[in-house]
N, CA, C and O atoms as a Tripos MOL2 file, in Angstrom:
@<TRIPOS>MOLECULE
protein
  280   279    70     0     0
PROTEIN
NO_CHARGES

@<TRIPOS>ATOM
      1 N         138.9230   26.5200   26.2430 N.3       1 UNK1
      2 CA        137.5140   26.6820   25.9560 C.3       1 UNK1
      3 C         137.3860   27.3690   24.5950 C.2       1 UNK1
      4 O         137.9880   28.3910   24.2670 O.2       1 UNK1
      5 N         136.4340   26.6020   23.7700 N.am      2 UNK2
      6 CA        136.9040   27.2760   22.4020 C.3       2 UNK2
      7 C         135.5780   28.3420   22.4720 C.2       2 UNK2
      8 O         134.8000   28.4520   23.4190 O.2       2 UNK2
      9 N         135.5510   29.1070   21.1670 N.am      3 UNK3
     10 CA        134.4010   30.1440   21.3410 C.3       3 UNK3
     11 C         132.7760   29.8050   21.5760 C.2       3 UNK3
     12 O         132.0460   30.5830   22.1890 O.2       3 UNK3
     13 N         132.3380   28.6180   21.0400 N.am      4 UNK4
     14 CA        131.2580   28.6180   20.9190 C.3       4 UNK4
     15 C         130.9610   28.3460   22.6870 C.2       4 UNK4
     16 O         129.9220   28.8270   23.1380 O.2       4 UNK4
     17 N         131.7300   27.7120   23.4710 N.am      5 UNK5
     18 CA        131.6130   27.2150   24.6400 C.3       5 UNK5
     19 C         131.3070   28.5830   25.3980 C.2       5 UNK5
     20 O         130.3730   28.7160   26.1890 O.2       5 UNK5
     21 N         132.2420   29.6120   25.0450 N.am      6 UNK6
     22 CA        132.2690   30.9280   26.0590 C.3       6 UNK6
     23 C         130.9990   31.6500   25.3680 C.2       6 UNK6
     24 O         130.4500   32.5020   26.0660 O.2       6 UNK6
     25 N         130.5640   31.4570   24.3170 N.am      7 UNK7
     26 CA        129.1810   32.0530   23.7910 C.3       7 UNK7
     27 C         128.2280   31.7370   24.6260 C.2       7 UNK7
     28 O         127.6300   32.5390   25.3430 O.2       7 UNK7
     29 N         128.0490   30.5680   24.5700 N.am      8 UNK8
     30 CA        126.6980   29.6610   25.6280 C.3       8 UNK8
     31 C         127.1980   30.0880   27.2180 C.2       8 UNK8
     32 O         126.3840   30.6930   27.9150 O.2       8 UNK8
     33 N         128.0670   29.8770   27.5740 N.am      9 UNK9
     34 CA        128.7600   30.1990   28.8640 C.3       9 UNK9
     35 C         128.0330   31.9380   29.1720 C.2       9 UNK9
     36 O         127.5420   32.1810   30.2740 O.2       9 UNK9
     37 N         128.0560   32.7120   28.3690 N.am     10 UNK10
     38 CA        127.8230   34.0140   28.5210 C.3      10 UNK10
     39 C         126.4220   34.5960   28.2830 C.2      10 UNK10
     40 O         125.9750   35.7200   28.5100 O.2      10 UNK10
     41 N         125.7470   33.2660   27.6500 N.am     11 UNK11
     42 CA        124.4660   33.9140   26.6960 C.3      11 UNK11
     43 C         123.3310   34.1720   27.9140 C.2      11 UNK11
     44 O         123.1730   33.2720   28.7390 O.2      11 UNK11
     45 N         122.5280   35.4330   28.0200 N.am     12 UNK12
     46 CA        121.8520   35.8320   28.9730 C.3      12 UNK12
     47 C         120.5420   35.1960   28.2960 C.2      12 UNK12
     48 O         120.5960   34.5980   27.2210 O.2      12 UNK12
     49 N         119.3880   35.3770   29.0120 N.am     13 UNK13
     50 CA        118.1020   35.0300   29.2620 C.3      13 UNK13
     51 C         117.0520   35.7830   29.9170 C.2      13 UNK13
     52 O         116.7970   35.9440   31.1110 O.2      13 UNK13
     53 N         116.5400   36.1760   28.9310 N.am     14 UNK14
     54 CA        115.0100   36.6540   29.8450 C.3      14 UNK14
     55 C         114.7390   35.7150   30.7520 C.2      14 UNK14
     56 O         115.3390   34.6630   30.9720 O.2      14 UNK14
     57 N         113.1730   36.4610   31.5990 N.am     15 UNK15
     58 CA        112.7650   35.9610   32.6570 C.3      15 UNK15
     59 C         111.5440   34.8010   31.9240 C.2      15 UNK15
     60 O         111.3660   33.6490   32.3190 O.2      15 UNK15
     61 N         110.7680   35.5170   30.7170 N.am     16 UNK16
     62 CA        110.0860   33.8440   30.4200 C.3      16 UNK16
     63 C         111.0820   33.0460   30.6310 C.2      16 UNK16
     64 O         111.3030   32.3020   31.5860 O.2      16 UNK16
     65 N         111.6480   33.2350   29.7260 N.am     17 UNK17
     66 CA        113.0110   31.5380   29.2320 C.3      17 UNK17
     67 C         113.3580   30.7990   30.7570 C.2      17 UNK17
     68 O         113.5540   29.5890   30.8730 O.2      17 UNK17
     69 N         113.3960   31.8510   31.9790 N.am     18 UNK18
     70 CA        113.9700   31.5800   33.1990 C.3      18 UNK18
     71 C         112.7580   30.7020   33.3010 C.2      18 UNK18
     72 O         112.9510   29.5020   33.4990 O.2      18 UNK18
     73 N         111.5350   31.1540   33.1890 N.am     19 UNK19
     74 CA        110.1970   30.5440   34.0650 C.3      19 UNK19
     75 C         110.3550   29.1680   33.3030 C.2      19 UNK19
     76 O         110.3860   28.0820   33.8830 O.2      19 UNK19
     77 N         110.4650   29.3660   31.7280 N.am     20 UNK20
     78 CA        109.8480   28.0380   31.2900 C.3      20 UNK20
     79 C         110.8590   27.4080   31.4330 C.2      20 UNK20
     80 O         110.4250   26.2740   31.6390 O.2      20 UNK20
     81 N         112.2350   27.3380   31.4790 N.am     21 UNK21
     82 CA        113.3110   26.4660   31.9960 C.3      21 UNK21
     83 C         113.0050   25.7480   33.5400 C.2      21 UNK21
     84 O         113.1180   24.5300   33.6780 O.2      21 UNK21
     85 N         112.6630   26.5180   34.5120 N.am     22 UNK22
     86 CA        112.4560   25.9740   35.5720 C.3      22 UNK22
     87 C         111.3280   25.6490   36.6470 C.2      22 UNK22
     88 O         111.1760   25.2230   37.7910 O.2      22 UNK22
     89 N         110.5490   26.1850   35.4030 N.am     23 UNK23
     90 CA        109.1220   25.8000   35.8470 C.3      23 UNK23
     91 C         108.7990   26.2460   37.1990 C.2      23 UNK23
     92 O         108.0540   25.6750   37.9950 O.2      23 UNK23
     93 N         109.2990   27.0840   37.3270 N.am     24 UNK24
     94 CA        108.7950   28.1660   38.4730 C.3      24 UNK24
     95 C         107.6000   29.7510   38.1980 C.2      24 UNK24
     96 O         107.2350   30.4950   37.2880 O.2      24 UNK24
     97 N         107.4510   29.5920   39.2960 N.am     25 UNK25
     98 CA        106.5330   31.4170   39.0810 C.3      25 UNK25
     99 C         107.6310   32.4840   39.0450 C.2      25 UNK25
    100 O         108.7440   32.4410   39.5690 O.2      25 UNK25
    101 N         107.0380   33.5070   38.2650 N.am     26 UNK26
    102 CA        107.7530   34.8180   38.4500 C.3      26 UNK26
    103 C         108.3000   35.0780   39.9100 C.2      26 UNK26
    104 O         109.4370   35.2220   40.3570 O.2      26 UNK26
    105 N         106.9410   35.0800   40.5200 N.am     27 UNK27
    106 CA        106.7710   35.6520   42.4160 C.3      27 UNK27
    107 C         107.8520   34.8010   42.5120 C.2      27 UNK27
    108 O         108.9200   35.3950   42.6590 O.2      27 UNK27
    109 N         107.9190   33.4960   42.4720 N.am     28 UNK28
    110 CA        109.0110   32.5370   43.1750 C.3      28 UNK28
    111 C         109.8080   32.7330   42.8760 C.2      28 UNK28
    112 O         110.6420   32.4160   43.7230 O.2      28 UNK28
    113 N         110.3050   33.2130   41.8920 N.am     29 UNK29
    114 CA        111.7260   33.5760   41.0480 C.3      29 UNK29
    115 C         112.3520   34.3420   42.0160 C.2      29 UNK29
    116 O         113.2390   34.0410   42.8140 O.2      29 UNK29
    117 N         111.6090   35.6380   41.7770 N.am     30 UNK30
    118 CA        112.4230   36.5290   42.7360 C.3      30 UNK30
    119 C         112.6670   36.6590   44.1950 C.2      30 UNK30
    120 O         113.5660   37.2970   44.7440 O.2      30 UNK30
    121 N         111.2800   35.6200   44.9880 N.am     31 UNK31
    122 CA        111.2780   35.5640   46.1750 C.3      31 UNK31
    123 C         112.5970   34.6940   46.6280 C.2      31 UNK31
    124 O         113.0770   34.9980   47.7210 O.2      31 UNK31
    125 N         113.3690   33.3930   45.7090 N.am     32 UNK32
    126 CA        113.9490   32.5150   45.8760 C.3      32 UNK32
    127 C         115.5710   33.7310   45.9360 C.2      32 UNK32
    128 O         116.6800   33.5110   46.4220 O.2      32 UNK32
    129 N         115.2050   34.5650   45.4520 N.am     33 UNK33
    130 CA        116.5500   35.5820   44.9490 C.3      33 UNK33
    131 C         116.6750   36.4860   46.1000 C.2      33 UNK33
    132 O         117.8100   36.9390   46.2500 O.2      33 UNK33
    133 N         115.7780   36.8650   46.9590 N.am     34 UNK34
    134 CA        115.9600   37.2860   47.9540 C.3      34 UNK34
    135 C         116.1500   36.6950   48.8890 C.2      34 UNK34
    136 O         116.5570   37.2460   49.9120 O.2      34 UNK34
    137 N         115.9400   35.5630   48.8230 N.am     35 UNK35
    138 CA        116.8030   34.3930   49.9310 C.3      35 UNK35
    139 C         117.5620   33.8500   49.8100 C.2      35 UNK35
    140 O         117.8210   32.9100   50.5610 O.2      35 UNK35
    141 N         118.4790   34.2860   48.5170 N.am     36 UNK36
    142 CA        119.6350   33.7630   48.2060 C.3      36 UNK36
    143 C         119.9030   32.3020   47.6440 C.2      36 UNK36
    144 O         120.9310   31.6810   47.3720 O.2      36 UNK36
    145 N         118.3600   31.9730   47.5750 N.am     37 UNK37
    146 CA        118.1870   30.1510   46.8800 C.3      37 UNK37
    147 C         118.3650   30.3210   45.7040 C.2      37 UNK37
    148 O         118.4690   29.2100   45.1840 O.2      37 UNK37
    149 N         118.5030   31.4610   44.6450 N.am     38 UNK38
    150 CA        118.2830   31.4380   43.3370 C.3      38 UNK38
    151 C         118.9170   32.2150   42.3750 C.2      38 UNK38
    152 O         118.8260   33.3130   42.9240 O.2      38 UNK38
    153 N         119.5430   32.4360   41.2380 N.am     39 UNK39
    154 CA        120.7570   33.0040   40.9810 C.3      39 UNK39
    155 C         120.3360   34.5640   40.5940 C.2      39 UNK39
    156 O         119.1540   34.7500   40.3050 O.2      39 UNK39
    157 N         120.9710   35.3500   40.5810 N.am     40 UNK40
    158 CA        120.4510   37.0550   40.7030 C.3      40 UNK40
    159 C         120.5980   37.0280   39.3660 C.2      40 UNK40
    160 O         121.3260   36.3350   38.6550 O.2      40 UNK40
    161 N         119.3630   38.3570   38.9670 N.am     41 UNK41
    162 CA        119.6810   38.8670   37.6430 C.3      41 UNK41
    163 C         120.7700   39.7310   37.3730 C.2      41 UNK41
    164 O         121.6300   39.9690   38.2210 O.2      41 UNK41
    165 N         120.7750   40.2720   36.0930 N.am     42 UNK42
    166 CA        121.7670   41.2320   36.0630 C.3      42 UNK42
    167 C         120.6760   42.0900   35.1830 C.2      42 UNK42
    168 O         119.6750   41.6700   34.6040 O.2      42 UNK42
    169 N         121.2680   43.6250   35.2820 N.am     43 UNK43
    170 CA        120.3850   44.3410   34.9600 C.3      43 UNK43
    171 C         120.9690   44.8600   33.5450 C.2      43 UNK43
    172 O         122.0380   45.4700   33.5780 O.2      43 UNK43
    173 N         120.4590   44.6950   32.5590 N.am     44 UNK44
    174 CA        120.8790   45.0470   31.4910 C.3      44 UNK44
    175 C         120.1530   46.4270   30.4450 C.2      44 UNK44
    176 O         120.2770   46.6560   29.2420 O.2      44 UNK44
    177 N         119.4880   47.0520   31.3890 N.am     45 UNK45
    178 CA        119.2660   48.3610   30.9450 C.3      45 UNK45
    179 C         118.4100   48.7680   32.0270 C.2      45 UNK45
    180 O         118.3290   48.0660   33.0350 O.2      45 UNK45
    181 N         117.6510   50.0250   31.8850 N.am     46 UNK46
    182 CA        116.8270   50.9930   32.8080 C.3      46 UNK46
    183 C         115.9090   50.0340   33.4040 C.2      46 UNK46
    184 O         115.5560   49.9810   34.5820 O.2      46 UNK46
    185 N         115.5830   49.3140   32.4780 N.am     47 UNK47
    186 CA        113.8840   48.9050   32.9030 C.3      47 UNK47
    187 C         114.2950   47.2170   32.4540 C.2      47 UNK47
    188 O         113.3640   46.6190   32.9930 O.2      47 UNK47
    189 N         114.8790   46.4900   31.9960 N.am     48 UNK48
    190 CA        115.2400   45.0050   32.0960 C.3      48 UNK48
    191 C         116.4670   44.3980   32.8880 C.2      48 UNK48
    192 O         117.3800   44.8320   33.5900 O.2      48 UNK48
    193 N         116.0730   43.3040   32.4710 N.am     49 UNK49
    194 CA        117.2760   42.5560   33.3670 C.3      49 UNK49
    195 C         117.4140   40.9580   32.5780 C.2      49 UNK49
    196 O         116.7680   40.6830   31.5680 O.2      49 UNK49
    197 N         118.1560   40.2150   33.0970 N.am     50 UNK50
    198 CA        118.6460   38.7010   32.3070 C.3      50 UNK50
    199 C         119.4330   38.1690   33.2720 C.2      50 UNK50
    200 O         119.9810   38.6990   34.2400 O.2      50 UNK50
    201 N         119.4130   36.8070   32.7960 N.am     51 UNK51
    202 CA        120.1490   35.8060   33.6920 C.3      51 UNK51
    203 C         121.2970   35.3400   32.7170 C.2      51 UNK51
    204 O         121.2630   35.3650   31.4870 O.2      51 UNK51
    205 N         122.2180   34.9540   33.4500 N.am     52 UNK52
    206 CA        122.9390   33.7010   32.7840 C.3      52 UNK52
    207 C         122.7620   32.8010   32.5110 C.2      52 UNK52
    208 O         122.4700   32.0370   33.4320 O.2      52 UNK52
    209 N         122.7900   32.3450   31.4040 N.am     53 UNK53
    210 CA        122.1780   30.6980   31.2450 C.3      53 UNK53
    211 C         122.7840   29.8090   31.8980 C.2      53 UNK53
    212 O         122.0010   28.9500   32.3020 O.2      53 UNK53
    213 N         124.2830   29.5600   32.3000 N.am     54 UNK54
    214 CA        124.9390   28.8720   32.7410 C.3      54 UNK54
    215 C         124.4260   28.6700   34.0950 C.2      54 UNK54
    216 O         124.3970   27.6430   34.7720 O.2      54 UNK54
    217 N         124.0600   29.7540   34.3300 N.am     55 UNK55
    218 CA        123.8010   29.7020   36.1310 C.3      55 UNK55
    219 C         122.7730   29.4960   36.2310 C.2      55 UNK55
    220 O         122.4500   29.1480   37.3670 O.2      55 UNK55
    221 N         121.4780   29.5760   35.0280 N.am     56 UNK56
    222 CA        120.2690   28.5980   35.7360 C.3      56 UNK56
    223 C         120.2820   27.0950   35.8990 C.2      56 UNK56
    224 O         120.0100   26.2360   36.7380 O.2      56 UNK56
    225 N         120.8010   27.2360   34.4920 N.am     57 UNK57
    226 CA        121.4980   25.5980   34.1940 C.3      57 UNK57
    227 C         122.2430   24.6290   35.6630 C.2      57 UNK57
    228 O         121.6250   23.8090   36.3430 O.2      57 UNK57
    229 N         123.2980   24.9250   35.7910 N.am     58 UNK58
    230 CA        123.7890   25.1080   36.9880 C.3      58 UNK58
    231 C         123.0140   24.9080   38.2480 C.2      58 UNK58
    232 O         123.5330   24.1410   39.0590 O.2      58 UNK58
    233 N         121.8250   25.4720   38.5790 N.am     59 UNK59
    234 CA        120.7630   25.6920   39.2940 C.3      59 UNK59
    235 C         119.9010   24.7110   39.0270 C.2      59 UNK59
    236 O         119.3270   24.1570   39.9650 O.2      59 UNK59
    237 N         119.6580   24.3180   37.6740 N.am     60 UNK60
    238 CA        118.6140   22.9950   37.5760 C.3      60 UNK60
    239 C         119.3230   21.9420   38.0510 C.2      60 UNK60
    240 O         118.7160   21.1050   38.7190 O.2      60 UNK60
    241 N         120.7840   21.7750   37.7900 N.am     61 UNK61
    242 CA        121.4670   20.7020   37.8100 C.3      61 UNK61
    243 C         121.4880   20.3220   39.8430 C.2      61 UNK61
    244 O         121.1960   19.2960   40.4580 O.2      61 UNK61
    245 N         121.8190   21.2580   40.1720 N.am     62 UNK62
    246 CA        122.0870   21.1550   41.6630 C.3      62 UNK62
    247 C         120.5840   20.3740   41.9080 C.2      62 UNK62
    248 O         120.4380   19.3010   42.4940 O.2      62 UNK62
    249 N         119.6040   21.1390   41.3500 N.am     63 UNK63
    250 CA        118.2300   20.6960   42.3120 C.3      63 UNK63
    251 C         118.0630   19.0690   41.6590 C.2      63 UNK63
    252 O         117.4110   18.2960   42.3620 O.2      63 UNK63
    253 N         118.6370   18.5170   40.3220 N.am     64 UNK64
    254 CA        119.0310   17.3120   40.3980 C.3      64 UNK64
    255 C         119.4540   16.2470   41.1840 C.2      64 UNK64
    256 O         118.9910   15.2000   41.6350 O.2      64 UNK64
    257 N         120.4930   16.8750   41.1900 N.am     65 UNK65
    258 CA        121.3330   16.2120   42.5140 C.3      65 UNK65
    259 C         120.9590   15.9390   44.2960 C.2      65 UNK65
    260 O         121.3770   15.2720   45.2420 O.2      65 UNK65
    261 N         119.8650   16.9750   43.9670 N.am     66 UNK66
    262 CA        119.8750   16.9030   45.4230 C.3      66 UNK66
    263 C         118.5040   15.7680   45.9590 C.2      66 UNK66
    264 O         118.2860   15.1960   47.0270 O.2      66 UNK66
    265 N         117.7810   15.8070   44.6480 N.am     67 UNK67
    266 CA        116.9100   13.9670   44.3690 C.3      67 UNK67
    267 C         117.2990   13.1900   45.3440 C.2      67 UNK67
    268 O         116.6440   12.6990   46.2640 O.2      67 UNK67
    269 N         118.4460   13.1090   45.0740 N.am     68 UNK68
    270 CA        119.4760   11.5250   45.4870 C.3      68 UNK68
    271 C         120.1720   11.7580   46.7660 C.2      68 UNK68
    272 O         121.1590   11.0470   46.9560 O.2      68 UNK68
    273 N         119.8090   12.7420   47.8260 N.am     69 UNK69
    274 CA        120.2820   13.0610   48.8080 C.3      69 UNK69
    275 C         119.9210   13.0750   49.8880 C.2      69 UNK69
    276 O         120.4040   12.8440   50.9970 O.2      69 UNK69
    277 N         118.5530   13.5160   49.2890 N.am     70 UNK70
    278 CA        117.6450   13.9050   50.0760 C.3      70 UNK70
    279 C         116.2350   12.4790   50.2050 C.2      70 UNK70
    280 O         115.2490   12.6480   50.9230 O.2      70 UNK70
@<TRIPOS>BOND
     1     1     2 1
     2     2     3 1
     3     3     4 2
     4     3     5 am
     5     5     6 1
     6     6     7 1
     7     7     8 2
     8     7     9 am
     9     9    10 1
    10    10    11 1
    11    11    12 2
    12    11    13 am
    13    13    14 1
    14    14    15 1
    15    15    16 2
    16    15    17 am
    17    17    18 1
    18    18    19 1
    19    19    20 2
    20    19    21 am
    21    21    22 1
    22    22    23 1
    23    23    24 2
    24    23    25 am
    25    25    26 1
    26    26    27 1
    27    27    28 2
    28    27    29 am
    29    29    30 1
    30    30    31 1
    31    31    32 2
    32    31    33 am
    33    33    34 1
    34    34    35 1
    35    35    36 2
    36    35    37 am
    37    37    38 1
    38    38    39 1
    39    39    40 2
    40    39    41 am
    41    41    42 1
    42    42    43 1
    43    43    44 2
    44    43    45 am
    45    45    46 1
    46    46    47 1
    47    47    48 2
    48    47    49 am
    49    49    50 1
    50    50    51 1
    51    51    52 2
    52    51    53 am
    53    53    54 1
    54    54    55 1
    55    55    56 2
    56    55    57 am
    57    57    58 1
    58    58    59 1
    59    59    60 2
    60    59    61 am
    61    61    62 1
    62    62    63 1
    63    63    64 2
    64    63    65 am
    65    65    66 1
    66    66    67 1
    67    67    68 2
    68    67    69 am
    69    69    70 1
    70    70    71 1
    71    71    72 2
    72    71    73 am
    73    73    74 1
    74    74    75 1
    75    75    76 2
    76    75    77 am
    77    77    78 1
    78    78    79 1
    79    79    80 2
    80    79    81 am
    81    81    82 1
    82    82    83 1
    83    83    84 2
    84    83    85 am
    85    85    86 1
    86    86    87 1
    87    87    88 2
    88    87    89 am
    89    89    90 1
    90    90    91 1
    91    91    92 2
    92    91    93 am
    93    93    94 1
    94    94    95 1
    95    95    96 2
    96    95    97 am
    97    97    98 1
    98    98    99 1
    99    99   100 2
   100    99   101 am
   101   101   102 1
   102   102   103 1
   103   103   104 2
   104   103   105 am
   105   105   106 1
   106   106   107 1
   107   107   108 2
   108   107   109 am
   109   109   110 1
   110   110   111 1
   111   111   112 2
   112   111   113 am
   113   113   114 1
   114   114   115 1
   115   115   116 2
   116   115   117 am
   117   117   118 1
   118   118   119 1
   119   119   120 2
   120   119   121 am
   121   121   122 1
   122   122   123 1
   123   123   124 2
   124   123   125 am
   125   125   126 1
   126   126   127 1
   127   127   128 2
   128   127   129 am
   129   129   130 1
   130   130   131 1
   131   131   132 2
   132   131   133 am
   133   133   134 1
   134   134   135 1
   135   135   136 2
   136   135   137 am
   137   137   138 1
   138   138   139 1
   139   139   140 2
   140   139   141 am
   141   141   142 1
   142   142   143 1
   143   143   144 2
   144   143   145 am
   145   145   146 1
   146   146   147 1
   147   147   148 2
   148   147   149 am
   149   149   150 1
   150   150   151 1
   151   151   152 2
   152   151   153 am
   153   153   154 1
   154   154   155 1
   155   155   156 2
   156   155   157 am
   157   157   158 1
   158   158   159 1
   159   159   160 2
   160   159   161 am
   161   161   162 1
   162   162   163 1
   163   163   164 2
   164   163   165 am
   165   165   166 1
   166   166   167 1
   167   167   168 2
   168   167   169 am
   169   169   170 1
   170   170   171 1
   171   171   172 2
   172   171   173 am
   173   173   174 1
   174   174   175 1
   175   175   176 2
   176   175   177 am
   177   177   178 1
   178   178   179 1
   179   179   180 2
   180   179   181 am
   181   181   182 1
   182   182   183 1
   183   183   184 2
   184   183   185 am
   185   185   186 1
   186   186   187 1
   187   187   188 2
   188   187   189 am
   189   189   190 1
   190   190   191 1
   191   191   192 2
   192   191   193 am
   193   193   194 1
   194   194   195 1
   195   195   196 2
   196   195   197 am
   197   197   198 1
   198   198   199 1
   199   199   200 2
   200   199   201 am
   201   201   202 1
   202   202   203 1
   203   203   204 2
   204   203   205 am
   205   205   206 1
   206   206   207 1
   207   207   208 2
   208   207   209 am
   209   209   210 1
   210   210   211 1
   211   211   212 2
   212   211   213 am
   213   213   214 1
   214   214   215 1
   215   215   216 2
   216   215   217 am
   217   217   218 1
   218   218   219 1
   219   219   220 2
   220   219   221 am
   221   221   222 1
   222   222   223 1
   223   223   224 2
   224   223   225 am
   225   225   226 1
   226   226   227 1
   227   227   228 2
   228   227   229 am
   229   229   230 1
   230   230   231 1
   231   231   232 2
   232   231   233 am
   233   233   234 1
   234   234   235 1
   235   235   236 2
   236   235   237 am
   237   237   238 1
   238   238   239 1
   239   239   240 2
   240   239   241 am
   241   241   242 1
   242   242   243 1
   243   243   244 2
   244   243   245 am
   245   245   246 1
   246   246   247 1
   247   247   248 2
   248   247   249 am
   249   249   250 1
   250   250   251 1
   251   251   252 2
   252   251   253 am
   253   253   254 1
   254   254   255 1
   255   255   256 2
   256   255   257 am
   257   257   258 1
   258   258   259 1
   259   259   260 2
   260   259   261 am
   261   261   262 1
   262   262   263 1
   263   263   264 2
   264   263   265 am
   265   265   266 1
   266   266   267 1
   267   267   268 2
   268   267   269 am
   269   269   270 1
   270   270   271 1
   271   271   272 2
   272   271   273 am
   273   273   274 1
   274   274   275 1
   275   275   276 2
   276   275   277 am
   277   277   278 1
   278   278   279 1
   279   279   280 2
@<TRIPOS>SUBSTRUCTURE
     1 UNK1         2 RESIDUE 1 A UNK
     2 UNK2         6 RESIDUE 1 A UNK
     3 UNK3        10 RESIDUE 1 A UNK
     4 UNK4        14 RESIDUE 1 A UNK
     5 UNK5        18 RESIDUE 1 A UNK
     6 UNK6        22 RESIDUE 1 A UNK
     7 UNK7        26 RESIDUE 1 A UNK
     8 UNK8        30 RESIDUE 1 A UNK
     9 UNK9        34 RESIDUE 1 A UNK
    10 UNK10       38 RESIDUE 1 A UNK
    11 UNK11       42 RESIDUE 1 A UNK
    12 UNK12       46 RESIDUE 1 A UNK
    13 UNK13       50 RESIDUE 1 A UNK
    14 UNK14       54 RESIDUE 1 A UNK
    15 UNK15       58 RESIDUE 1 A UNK
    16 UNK16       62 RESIDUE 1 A UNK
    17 UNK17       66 RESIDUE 1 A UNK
    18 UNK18       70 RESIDUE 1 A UNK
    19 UNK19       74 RESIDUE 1 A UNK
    20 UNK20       78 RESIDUE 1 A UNK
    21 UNK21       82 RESIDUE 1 A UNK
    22 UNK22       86 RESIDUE 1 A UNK
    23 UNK23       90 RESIDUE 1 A UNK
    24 UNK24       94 RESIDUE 1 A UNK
    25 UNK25       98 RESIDUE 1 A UNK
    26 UNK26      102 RESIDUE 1 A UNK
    27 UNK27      106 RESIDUE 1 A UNK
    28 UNK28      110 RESIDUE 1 A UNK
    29 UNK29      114 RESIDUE 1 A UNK
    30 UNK30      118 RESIDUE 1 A UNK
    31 UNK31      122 RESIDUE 1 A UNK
    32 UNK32      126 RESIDUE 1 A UNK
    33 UNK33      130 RESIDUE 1 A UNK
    34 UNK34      134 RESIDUE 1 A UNK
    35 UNK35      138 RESIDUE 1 A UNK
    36 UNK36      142 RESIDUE 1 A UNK
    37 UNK37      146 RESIDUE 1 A UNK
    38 UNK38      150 RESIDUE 1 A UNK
    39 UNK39      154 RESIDUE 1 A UNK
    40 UNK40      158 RESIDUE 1 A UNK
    41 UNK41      162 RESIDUE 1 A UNK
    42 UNK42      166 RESIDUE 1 A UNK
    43 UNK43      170 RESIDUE 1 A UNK
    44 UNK44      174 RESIDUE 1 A UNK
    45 UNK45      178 RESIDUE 1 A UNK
    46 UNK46      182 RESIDUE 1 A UNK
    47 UNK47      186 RESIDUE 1 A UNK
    48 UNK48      190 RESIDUE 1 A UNK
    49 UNK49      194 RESIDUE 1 A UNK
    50 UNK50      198 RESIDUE 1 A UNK
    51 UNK51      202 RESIDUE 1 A UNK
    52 UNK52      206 RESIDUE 1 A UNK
    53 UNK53      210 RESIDUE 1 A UNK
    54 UNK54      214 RESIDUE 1 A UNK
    55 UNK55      218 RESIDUE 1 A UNK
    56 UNK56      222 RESIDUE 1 A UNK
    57 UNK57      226 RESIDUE 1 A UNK
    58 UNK58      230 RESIDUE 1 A UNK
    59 UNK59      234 RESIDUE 1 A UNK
    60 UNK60      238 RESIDUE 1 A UNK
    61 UNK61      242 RESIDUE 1 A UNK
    62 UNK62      246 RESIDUE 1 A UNK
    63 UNK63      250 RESIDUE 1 A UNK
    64 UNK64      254 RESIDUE 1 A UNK
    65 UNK65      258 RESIDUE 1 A UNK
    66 UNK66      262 RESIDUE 1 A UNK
    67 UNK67      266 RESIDUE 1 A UNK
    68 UNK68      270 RESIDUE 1 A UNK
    69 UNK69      274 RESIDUE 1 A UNK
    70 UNK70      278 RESIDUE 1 A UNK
């Protein structure tokens, strides 16, 4: 994996970027996180927090997939 891959792989995300990526509500965000449907933040100081991009990504992709399954 060369660097730029582990850059993107690592790069965190506010919670807009989360909303407008997945076109969800805040409320739903976190409600989906307490039911374990949705990937946890990480807390990156006193008063914020961020996601992984990979793992929303990841998260859009599954709810892709599951189109064709369901």
């Amino acid at each position: 994996m060369n660097q730029l891959q582990k850059s993107v792989q690592h790069k965190l995300i506010r919670l807009p970027k989360v909303v407008e990526l997945t076109g969800r509500s805040k409320t739903r965000i976190y409600d989906d996180i307490k039911n374990n449907t949705f990937p946890k933040q990480i807390k990156t100081g006193p008063r914020s927090v961020a996601w992984l991009e990979n793992e929303i990504n990841n998260w859009i992709e599954e709810k892709q997939e599951q189109r064709f399954i369901n």
